[in-house]
C-alpha positions as a Python dict, from the first residue, in 0.01 Angstrom:
ca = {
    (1, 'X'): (0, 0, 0),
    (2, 'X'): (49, -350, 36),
    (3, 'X'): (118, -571, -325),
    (4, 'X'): (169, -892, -388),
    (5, 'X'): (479, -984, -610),
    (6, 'X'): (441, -564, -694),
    (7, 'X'): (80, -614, -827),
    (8, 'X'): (-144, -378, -601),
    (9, 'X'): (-525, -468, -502),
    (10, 'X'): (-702, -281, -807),
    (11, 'X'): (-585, -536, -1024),
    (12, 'X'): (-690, -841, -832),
    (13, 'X'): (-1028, -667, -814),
    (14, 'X'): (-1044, -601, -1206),
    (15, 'X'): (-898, -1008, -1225),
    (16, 'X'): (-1208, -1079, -998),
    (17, 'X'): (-1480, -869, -1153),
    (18, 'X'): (-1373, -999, -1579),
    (19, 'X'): (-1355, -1367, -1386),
    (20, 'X'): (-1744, -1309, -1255),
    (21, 'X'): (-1817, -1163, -1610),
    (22, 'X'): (-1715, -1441, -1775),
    (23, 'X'): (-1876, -1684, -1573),
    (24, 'X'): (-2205, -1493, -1588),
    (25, 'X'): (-2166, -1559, -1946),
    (26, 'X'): (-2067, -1924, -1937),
    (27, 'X'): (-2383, -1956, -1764),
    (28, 'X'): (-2598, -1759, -1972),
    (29, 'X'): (-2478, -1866, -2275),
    (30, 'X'): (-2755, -2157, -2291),
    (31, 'X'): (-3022, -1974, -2151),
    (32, 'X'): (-3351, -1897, -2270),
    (33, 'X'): (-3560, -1563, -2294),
    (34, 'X'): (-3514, -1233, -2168),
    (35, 'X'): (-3208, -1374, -1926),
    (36, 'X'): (-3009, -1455, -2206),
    (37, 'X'): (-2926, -1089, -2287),
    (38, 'X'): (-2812, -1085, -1926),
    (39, 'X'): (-2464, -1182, -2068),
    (40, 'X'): (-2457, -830, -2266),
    (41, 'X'): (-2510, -640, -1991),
    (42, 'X'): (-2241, -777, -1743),
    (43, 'X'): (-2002, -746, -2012),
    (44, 'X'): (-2097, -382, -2026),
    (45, 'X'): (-2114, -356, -1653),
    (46, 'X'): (-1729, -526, -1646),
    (47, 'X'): (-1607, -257, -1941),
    (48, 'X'): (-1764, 19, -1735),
    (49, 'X'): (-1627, -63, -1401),
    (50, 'X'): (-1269, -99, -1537),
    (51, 'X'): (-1245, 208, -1734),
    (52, 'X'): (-1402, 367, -1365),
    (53, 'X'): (-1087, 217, -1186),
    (54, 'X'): (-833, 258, -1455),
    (55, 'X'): (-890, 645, -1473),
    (56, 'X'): (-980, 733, -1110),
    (57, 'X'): (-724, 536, -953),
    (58, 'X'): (-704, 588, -508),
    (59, 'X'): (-364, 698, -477),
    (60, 'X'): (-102, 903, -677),
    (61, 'X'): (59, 678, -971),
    (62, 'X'): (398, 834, -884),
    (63, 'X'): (415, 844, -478),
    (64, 'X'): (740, 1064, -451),
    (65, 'X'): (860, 1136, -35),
    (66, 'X'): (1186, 1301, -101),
    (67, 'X'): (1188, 1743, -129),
    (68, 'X'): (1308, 1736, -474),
    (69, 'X'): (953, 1652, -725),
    (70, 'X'): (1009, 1490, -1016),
    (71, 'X'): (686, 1560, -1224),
    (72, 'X'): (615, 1278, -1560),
    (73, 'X'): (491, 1500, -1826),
    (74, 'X'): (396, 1187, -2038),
    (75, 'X'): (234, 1031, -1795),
    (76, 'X'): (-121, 1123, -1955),
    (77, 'X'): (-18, 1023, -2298),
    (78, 'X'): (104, 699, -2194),
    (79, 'X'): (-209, 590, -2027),
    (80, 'X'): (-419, 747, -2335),
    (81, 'X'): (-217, 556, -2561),
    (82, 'X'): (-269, 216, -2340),
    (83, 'X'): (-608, 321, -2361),
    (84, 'X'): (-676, 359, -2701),
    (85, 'X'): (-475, 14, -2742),
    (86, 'X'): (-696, -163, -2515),
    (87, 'X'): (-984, -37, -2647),
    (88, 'X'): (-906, -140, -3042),
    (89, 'X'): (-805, -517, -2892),
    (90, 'X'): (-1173, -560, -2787),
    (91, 'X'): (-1296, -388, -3057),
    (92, 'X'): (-1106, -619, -3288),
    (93, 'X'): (-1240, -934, -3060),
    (94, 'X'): (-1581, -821, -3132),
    (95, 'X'): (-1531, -819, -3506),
    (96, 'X'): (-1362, -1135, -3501),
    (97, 'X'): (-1672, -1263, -3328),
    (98, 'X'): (-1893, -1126, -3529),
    (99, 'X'): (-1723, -1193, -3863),
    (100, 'X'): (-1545, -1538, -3813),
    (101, 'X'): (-1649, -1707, -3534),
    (102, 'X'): (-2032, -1637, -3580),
    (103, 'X'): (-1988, -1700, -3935),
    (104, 'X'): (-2328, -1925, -4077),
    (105, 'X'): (-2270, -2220, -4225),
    (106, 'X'): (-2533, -2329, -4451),
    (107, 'X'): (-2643, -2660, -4527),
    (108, 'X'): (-2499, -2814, -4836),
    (109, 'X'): (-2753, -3035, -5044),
    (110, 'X'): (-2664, -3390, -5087),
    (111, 'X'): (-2608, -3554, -5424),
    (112, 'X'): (-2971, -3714, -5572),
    (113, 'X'): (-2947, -4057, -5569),
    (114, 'X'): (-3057, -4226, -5891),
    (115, 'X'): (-3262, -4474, -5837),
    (116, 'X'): (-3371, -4685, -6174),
}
């Protein structure tokens, strides 16, 4: 398989596909209407494609030539793990959107001038 500086193709495709998802947003982000919630659904699109390619992967992880096998039993719970990580990061970014970033900030009345 060829890689550049070790990094194989699937990644440059995932680096592609978040880099058109966040565009799409950019651009949607001042829309108006229905096409506004466009935005949601290519950041669900983006999520769904990468879980797609992170768990059914082309080739072998582990591409072993030689007789003798050498079989990585944690394999599974390293990539769950991962995972489960990556997962509670963009959880946490949505609560941090929701909670602090989105936070309203309501108008503060201005002092009644006196006027005598």
């Amino acid at each position: 398989m060829a890689t550049v500086l070790g990094v194989g193709v699937g990644l440059f495709v995932l680096a592609f596909i978040w880099v058109m998802c966040l565009f799409l947003c950019i651009a949607l982000s001042r829309a108006e209407g229905a096409i506004s919630n466009a935005a949601i659904g290519a950041i669900l699109l983006a999520i769904v494609l990468t879980i797609i390619l992170w768990f059914f992967p082309r080739e072998a992880a582990n591409v072993v030539t030689d007789d003798i096998k050498k079989y990585d039993y944690t394999m599974v719970g390293r990539e769950a793990l991962i995972s489960l990580c990556g997962i509670m990061f963009v959880v946490g970014l949505v609560l941090v959107l929701l909670f602090h970033v989105m936070e309203p900030i309501y108008a503060k009345p201005l002092k009644k001038l006196k006027i005598s």
